[in-house]
C-alpha positions in Angstrom: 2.9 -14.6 -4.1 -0.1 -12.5 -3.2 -2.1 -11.3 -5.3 -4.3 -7.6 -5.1 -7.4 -6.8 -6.9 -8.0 -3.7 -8.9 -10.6 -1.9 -11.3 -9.0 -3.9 -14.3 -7.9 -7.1 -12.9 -5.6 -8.5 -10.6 -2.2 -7.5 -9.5 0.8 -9.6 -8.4 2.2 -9.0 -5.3 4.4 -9.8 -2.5 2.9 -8.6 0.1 -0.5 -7.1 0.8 -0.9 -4.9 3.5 -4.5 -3.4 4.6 -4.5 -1.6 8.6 -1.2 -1.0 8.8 -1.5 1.9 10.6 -3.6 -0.2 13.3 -0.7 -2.2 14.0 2.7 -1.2 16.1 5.5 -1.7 14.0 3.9 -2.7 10.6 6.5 -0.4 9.0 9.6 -2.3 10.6 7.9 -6.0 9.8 7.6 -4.6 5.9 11.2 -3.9 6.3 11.9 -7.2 7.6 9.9 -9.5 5.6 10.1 -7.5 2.3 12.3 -8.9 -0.3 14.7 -6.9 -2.5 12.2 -5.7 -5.3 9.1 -6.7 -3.7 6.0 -5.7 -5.0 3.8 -4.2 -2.5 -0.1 -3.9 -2.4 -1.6 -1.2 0.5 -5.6 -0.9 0.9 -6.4 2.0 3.2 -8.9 4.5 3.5 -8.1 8.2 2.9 -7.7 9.3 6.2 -4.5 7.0 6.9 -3.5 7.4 3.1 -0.9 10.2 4.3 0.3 8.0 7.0 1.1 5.1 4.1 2.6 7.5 1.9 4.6 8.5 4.1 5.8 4.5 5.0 6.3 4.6 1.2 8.7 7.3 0.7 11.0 6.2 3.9 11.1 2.6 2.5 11.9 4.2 -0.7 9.2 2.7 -2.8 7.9 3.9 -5.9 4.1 3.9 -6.5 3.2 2.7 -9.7 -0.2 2.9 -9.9 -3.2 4.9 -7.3 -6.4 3.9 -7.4 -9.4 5.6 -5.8 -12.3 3.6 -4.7 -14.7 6.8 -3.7 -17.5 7.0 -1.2 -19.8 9.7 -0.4 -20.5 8.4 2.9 -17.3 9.6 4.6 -16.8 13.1 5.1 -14.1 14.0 2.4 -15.8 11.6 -0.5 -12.5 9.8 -1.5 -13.2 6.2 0.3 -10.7 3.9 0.0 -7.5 3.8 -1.7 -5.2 1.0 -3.2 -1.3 1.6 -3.9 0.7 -0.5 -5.7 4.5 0.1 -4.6 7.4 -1.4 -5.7 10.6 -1.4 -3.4 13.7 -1.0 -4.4 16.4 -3.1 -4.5 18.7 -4.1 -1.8 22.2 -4.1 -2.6 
């Protein structure tokens, strides 16, 4: 088990994913590696967040908690972002 860090402490989870986006295929190797109910952890920056959210809501995981990480030195201010997704159960 993985584990992701957060304002607050840190966070179990299964699998900890940071450049997805970078990567051909990431969203089928989640699928394949990713246990019933795994708990994911995803650390982008804001301008892929869309693109993760979107891997989110097709693998049908819930977010749980969002948290922002902001930095004035990119153009929109918001810096990086860490979800914390949990997927659902496989029948």
């Amino acid at each position: 088990m993985e584990a992701g860090w957060a304002p607050g402490g840190w966070y179990p989870s299964d699998l900890y994913v940071e450049r997805l986006e970078a990567r051909d295929g990431g969203e089928s190797e989640i699928r394949r590696i990713a246990a019933s109910g795994a708990r994911l952890t995803i650390a982008t920056n804001s301008f892929t967040l869309p693109k993760m959210e979107q891997i989110v809501q097709r693998l049908g995981g819930v977010v749980i908690e969002r948290i922002s990480l902001p930095d004035t030195s990119v153009p929109d201010g918001l810096g990086y972002q860490v979800l914390f997704v949990v997927l659902p159960i496989k029948p």
